[in-house]
C-alpha positions in Angstrom: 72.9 80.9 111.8 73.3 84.4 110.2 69.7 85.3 109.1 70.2 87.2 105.6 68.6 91.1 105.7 67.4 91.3 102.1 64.0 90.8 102.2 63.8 93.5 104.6 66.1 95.8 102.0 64.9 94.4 98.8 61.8 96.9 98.9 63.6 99.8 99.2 66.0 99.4 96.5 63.6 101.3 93.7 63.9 104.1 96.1 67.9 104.8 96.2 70.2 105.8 92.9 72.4 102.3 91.7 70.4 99.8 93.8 72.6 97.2 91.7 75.2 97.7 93.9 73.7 95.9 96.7 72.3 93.2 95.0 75.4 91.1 94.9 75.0 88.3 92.6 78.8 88.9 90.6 80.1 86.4 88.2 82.9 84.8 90.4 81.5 85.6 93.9 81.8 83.3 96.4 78.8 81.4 98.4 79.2 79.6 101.2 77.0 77.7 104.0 77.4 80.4 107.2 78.7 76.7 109.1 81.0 75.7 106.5 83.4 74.5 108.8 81.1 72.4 110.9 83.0 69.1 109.4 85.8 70.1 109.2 89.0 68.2 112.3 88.5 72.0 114.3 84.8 71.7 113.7 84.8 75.4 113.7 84.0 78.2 111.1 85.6 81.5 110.9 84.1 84.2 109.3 85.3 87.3 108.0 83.4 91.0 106.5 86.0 92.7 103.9 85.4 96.2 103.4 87.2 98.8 101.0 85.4 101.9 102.2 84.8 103.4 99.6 81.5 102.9 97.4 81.1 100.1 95.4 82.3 101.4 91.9 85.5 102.4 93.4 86.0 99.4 96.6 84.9 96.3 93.9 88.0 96.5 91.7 90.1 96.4 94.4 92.5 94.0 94.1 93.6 93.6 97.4 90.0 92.9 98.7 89.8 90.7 95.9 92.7 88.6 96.5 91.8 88.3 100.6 88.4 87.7 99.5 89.8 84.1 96.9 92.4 83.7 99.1 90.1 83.0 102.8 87.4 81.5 100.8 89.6 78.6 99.0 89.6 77.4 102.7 87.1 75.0 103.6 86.4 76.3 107.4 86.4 80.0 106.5 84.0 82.3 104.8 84.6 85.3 103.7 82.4 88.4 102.3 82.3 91.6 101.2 81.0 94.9 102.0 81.3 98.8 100.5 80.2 102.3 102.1 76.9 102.8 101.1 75.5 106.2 99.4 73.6 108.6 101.9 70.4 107.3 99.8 70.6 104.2 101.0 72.0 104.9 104.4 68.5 107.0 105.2 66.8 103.9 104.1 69.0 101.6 106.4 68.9 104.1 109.5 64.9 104.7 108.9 64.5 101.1 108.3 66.8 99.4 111.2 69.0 97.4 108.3 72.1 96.7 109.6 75.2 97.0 107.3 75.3 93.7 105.4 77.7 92.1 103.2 76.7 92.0 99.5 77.2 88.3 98.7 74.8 86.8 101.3 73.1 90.2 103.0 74.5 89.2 106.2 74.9 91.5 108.8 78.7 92.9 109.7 78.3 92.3 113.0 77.2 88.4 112.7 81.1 87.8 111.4 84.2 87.1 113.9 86.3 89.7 112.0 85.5 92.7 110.2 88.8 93.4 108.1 88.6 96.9 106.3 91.5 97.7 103.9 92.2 101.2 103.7 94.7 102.9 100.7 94.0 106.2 101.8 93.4 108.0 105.2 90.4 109.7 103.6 88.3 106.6 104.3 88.1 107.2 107.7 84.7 108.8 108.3 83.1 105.7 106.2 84.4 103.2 108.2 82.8 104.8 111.5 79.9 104.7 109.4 79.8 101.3 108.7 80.5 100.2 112.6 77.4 102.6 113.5 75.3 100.7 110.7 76.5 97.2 112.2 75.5 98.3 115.6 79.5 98.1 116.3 80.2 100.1 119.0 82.6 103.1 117.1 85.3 102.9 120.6 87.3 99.2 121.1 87.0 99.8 124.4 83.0 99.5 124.6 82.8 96.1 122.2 81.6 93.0 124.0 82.5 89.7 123.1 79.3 89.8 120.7 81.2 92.2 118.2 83.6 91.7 115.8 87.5 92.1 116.1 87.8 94.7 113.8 91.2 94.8 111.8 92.6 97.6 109.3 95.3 97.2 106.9 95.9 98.7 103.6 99.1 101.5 103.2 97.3 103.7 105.6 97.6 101.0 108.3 101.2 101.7 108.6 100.2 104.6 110.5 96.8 103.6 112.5 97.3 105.8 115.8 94.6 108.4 114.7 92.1 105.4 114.1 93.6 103.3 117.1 90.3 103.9 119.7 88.0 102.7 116.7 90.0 99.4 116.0 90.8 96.4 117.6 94.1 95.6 115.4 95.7 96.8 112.5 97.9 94.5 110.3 101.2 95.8 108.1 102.2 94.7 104.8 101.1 92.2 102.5 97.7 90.5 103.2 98.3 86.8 102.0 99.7 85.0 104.3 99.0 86.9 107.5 94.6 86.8 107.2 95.5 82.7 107.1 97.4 83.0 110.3 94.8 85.1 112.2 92.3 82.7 111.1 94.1 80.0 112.6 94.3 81.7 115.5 90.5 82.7 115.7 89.7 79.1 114.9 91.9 77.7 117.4 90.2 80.2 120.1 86.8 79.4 119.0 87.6 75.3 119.5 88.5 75.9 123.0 85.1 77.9 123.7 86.8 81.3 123.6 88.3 81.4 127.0 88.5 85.1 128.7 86.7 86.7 125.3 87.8 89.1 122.7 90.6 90.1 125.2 92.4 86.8 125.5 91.3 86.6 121.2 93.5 89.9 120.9 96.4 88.8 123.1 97.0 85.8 121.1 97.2 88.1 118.4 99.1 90.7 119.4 102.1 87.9 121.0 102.4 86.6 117.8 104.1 90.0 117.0 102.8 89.8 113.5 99.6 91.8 114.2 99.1 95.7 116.1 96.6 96.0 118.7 96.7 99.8 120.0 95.0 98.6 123.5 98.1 96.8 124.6 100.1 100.2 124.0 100.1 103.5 126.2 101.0 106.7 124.9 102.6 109.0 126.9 103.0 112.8 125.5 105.3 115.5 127.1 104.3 119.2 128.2 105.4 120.6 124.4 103.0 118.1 122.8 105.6 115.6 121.4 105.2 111.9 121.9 107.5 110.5 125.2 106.8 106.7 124.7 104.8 104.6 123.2 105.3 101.3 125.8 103.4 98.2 125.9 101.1 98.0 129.1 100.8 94.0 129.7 103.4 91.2 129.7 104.4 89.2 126.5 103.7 92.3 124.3 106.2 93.1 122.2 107.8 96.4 121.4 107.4 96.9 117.9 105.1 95.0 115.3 106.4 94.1 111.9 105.6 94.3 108.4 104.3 91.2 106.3 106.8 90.1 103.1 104.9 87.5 100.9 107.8 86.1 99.1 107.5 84.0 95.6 104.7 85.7 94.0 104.8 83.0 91.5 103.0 80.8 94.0 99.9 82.9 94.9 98.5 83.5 91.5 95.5 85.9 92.8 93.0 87.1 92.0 92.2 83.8 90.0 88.8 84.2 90.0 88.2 88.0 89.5 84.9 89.9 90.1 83.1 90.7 87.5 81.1 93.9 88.8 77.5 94.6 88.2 77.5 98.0 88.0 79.7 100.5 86.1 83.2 100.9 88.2 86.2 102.9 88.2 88.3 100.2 86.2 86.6 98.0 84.0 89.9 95.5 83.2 91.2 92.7 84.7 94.6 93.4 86.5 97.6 91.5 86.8 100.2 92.7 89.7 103.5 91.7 87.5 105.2 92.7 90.6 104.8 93.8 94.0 107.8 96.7 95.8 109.9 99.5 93.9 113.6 100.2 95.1 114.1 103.6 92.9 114.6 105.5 96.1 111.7 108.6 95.4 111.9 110.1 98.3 107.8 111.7 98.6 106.9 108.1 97.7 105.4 106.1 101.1 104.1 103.2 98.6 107.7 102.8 97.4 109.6 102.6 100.8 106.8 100.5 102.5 106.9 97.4 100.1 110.2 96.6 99.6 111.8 94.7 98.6 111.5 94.1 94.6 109.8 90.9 94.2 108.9 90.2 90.3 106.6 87.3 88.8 108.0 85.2 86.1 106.7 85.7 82.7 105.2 82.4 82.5 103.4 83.2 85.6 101.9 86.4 84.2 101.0 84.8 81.0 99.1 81.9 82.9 97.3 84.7 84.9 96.4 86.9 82.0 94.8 84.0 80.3 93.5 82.8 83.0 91.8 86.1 84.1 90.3 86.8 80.4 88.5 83.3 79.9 87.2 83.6 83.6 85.6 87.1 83.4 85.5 88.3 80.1 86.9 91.4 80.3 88.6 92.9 77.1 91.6 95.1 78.4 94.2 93.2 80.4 96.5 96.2 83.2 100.1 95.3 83.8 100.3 96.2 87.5 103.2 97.8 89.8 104.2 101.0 91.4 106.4 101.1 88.4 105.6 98.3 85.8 108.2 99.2 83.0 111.1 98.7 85.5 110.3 94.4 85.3 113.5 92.9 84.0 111.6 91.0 81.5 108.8 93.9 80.4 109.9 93.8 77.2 109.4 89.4 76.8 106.3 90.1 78.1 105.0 92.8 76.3 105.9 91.1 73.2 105.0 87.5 73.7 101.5 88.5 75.3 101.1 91.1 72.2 102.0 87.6 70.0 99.5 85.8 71.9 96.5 88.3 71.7 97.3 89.7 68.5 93.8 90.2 66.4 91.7 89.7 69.3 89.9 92.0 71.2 91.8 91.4 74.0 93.9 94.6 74.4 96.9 95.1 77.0 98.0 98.3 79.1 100.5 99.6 81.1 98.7 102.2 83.8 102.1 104.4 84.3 105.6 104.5 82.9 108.8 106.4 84.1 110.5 108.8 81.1 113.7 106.6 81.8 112.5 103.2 81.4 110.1 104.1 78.6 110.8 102.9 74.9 108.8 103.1 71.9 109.2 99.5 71.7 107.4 98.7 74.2 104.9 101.1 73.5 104.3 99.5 70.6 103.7 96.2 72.0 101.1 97.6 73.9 99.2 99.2 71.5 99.5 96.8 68.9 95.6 95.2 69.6 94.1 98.0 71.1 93.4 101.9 71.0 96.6 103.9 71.1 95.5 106.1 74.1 97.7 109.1 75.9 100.6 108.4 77.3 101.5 108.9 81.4 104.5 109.9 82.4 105.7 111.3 86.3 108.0 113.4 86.1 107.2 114.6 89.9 109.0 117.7 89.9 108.8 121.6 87.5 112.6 121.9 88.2 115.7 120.4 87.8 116.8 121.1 91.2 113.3 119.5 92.6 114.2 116.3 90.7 117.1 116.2 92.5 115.4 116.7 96.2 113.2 114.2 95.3 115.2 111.8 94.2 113.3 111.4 91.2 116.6 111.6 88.7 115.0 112.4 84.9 116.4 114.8 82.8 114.3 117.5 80.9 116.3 116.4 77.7 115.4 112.4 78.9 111.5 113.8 79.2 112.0 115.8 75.6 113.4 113.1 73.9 110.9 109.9 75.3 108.1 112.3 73.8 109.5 113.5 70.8 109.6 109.8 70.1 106.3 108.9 70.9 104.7 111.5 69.3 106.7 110.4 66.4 105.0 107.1 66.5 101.6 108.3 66.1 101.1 109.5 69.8 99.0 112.6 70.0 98.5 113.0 73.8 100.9 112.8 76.4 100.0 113.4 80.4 102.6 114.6 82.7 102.1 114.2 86.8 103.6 116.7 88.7 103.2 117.5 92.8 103.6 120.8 94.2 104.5 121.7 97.4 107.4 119.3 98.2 110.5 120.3 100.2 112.4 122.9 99.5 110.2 124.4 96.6 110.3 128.1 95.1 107.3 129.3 92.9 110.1 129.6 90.3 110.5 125.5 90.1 106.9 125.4 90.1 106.4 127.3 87.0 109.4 125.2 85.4 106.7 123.2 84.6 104.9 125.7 82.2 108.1 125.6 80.4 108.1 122.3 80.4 104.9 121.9 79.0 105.3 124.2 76.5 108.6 122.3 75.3 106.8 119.4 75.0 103.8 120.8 72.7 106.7 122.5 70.2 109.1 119.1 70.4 105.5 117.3 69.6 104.6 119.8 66.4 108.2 119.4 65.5 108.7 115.9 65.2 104.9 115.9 63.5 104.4 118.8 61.4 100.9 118.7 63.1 99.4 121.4 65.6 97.2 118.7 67.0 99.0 117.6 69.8 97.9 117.5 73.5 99.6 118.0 76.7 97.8 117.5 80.0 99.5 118.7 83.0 98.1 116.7 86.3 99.1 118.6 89.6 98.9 117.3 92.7 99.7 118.3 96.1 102.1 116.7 98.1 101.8 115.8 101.5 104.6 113.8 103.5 104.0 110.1 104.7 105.3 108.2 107.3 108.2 105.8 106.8 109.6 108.0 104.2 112.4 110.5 104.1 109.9 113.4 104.0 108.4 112.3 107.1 110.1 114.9 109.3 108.9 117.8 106.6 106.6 120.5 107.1 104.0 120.4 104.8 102.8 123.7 102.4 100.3 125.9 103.9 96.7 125.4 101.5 97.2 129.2 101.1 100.1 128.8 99.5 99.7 126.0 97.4 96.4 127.8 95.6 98.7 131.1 95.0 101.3 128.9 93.4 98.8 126.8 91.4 97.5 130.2 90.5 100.5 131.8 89.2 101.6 128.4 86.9 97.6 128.3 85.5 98.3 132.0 84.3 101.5 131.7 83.3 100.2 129.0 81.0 97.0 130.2 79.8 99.2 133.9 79.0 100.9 131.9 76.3 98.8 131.9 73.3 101.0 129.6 71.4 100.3 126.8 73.6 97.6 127.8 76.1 95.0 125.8 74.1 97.4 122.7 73.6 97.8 122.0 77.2 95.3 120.9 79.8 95.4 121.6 83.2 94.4 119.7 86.0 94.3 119.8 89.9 92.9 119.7 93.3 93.5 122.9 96.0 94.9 122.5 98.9 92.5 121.9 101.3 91.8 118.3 101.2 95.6 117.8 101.2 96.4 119.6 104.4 93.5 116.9 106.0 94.9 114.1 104.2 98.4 115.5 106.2 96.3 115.6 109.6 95.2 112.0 109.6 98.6 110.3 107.7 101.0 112.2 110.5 98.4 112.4 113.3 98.8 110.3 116.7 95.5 109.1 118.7 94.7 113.1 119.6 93.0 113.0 115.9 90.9 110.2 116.4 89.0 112.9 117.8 88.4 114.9 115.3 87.8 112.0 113.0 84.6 111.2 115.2 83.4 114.8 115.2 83.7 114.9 111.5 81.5 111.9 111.0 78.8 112.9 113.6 78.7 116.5 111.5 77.9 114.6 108.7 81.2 113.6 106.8 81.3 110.9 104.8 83.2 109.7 101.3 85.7 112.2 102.3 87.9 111.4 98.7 85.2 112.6 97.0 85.4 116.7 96.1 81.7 116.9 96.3 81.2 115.6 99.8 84.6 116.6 101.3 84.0 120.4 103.7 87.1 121.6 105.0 85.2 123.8 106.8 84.1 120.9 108.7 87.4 119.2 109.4 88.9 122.5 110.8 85.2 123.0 113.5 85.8 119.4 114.4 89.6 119.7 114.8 89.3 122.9 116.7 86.9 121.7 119.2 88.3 118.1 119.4 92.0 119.7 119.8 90.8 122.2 122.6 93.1 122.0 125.6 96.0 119.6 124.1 98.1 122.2 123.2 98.3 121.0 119.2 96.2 121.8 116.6 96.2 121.5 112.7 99.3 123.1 111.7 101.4 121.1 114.2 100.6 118.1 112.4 101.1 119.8 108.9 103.0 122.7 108.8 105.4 122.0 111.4 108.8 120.5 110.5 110.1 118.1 113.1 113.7 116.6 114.5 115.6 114.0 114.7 114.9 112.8 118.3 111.2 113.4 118.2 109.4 110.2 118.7 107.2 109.7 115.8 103.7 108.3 116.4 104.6 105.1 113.8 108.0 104.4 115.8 106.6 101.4 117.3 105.4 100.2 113.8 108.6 98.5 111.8 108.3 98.8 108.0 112.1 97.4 108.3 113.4 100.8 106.8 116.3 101.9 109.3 115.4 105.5 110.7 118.8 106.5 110.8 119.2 105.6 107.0 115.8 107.7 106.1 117.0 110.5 108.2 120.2 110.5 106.4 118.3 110.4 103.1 116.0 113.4 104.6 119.6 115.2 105.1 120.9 114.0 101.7 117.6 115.7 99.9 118.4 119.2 101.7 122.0 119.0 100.4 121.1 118.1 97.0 118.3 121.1 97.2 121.7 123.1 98.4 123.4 122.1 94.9 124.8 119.0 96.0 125.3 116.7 93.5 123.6 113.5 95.3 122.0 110.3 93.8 120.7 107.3 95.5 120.4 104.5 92.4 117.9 101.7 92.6 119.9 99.0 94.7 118.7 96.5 92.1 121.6 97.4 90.0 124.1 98.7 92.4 125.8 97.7 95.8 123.4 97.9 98.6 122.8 101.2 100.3 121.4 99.9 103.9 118.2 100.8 103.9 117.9 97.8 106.3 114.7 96.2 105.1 116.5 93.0 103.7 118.2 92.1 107.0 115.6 93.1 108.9 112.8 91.5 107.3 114.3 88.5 106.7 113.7 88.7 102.6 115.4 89.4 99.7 114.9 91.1 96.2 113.5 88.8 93.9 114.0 89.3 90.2 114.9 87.4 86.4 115.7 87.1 84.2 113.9 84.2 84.2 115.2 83.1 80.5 111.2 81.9 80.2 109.1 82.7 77.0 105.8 82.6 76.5 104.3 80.1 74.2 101.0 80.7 71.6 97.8 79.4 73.3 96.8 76.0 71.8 93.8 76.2 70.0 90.9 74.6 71.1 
């Protein structure tokens, strides 16, 4: 029996900032006995610790912890909690205290539970997890762990690279999370049946055979005298060469979260969220979350409806989020705009939709989804300044489509508009940079145009972009930080000169410091797991946040932890690589062909050449190869469905 910690932590909590967030306690959390499987045919219980790691305002709405969280618990013989990073308030407390990390539904310690599954959706989450395992009283290294500790599992889009984290975890899963935390827990519970012959080793082998789950033990690396990986080879029998990507198929039939978490405590997004549908097949070629989750696999509308209504009467929440990387592309966005506009209309109940592309935007739909709510800015990504970046990047809008979508909505009573642009990508001149002053500008004089009003707004979002494995960029150097502030420098000024417009546009972005880090650990191999330990015992932690993230301290630990390997920093960033270099993912199959991405990699340099080159979304067009479909056994799934949505009875 897990003993619960919070007596020991419930004295403290007038001392740290937030001490709701480690109450637990949320409307729709889950309680369950610590031997709920006892009567069940296995007679055994398995137990899993979920952790975003990230603080509780930003890890509780995460709807991927939420959904493994419904999904394990709706099982009778598993348990499943949850756990964030805790504030360096509380960690003094817990350190001068001896409190272990706990969960927050039960105060359980992490290390109590058979697997500790953190999800991670950027690399930047790193230092917290090592954190967290030195809070447990996990050993940080796999290799030191006893058959006491937890196997400790990452997934998330940053586990489709986990060699720079691979001495800290046991296993690392790819893909979607539905199906495949049901099949480990099978597997756990099977072990823990037979009296869990040979330990955590024989635990992990029975994972790893399955070939549906990475454990980096089972794999030697092997580097040659330039620095370059040789081979990545398994070291034992049975072990297979390359670990897959999970596909959950039929969305319609795992209708999650279903029970959402109502949060305590003020968080990042206070809405409940429906995932309309999961994968994007436009092709942008700087876009990892596009390229890792194909194939397109929608929800039917009556699905979505049953979930929105669902979601309000079981949380209460007032503003319903359309989810997907790209949720105007849905074949039937318009049905379900309208009919859940129908549904809701004079309620409070109000709908959104996060992010739109210029080409699949219309006013229409807009409409729909401001018809019961606040008519707040629009988003739109049009990625690149320039024409000719557009093209490199596969990211095919038009300065007269972008003109024209705003013209129209600020037409319609829209009176600020955001644009999202990246600099730094392959291929890029200052001058395509400050294309996107112009563009700006444009946009302000369409807006007073079409208005006759000088109020209109224009916010220009810069980010910095920084390449990803499994993409087309994944062989591209990266832009110094040096250069990425001059250039960020020059468009500022060259909008601010303007007095026509200086005041109508905002201006927003991050230098390029934490980028070139976020670069280190997305494109590093098991060299940086180095560094990511020195960083944490100097202190670092909540790395995504600006006001605890010190570059200064990543480049110390890199240079010490790098000393005598021959690489450092800028061979991981800055350096562009080739064809035949063995990539530290290559073992890790997201089902994308390599010699497809490298001829997109080559396709982006022609079209940055002049070339006139377009890969279409292979929804609507013949199929270009990419190999995922084949390989992974699936298929895209989308309507129309030809389904409406009905009015709610009234009750």
């Amino acid at each position: 029996m897990s003993a619960s910690v919070f007596h020991r932590l419930e004295t403290h909590l007038a001392s740290v900032q937030k001490p709701i967030q480690y109450v637990g306690g949320e409307l729709n959390s889950t309680l369950k006995d610590w031997d709920c499987g006892a009567g069940t045919d296995a007679g055994q219980t398995v137990r899993w610790a979920l952790m975003y790691p990230d603080a509780y305002e930003v890890g509780l709405p995460n709807q991927g912890v939420q959904i493994l969280y419904e999904v394990l618990n709706e099982r009778d013989w598993i348990l499943a909690e949850r756990t964030y990073a805790v504030w360096p308030d509380m960690e003094a407390v817990m350190r001068e205290h001896d409190i272990p990390q706990f969960t927050v539904d039960q105060h359980r310690p992490i290390r109590d539970f058979d697997v500790f599954g953190l999800s991670f959706s950027t690399e930047l989450g790193y230092t917290n997890m090592l954190n967290a395992l030195d809070l447990a009283g996990i050993p940080l290294h796999a290799a030191d762990r006893t058959d006491d500790d937890p196997i400790v599992l990452a997934g998330g889009h940053a586990a489709f690279n986990p060699e720079p984290i691979a001495d800290f975890i046991d296993a690392a899963v790819l893909g979607d999370g539905e199906e495949v935390v049901l099949a480990i827990s099978e597997v756990v519970r099977e072990w823990k049946a037979e009296g869990e012959p040979s330990g955590r080793d024989e635990l992990l082998r029975r994972l790893a055979v399955s070939g549906g789950v990475y454990v980096p033990k089972f794999y030697d690396v092997a580097y040659a005298a330039d620095g370059t990986i040789e081979a990545v080879v398994p070291n034992r029998p049975g072990i297979p060469f390359r670990v897959s990507k999970h596909t959950l198929m039929d969305l319609d039939a795992w209708p999650y979260p279903a029970k959402p978490l109502v949060p305590l405590a003020e968080t990042v997004h206070e809405r409940f969220s429906v995932e309309i549908f999961r994968g994007c097949t436009r092709g942008c070629r700087f876009c990892q979350a596009g390229m890792i989750t194909r194939p397109v696999r929608e929800r039917s509308i009556k699905t979505i409806g049953d979930m929105v209504e669902n979601g309000i009467r079981k949380s209460g929440f007032e503003e319903v989020g359309l989810l997907s990387l790209s949720s105007a592309d849905h074949t039937e966005i318009g049905e379900v705009a309208k009919g859940l506009a129908d549904r809701y209309e004079g309620s409070n109940v109000s709908l959104s939709l996060p992010s739109t592309r210029v080409d699949a935007f219309n006013i229409t739909l807009a409409n729909e989804f401001s018809r019961n709510g606040r008519r707040s800015g629009l988003t739109f990504a049009p990625e690149g300044g320039s024409e000719r970046m557009r093209k490199v990047i596969n990211k095919m809008v038009s300065e007269e489509d972008l003109i024209r979508t705003v013209a129209t909505a600020y037409s319609h009573g829209w009176r600020q508009v955001k644009l999202y642009f990246m600099v730094g990508l392959p291929t890029e001149t200052d001058e395509d940079v400050l294309q996107v002053a112009d563009l700006a500008k444009k946009v302000i004089a369409k807006g007073r145009e079409v208005t006759g009003h000088n109020d209109i707004r224009c916010t220009v979002s810069i980010g910095g972009f920084v390449p990803k494995p499994h993409t087309p960029f994944q062989w591209a150097a990266q832009l110094d930080h040096d250069t990425t502030d001059l250039r960020l420098k020059k468009l500022r000024d060259t909008v601010r000169e303007d007095k026509r417009f200086g005041r109508a546009i905002g201006f927003r972005y991050h230098d390029g410091k934490p980028g070139i880090v976020e670069g280190l650990l997305s494109r590093g191999d098991r060299r940086v797991g180095g560094v990511i330990e020195q960083v944490w015992r100097d202190g670092g932690r909540f790395d995504g946040w600006s006001e605890h993230f010190s570059y200064d301290r990543w480049m110390g630990a890199a240079a010490s932890a790098l000393d005598g390997t021959g690489v450092d920093v800028d061979w991981y960033t800055t350096r562009q690589r080739d064809y035949d270099e063995v990539l530290p993912w290559d073992h890790l199959d997201s089902g994308l062909d390599k010699d497809w991405l490298w001829g997109d990699w080559e396709d982006a340099l022609a079209a940055a050449d002049g070339a006139d080159i377009e890969i279409e979304d292979c929804r609507w067009t013949p199929c270009y190869d990419c190999g995922v479909c084949p390989e992974m056994g699936t298929e895209i799934q989308i309507g129309p469905t030809g389904q409406t949505l009905l009015p709610l009875a009234v009750i």
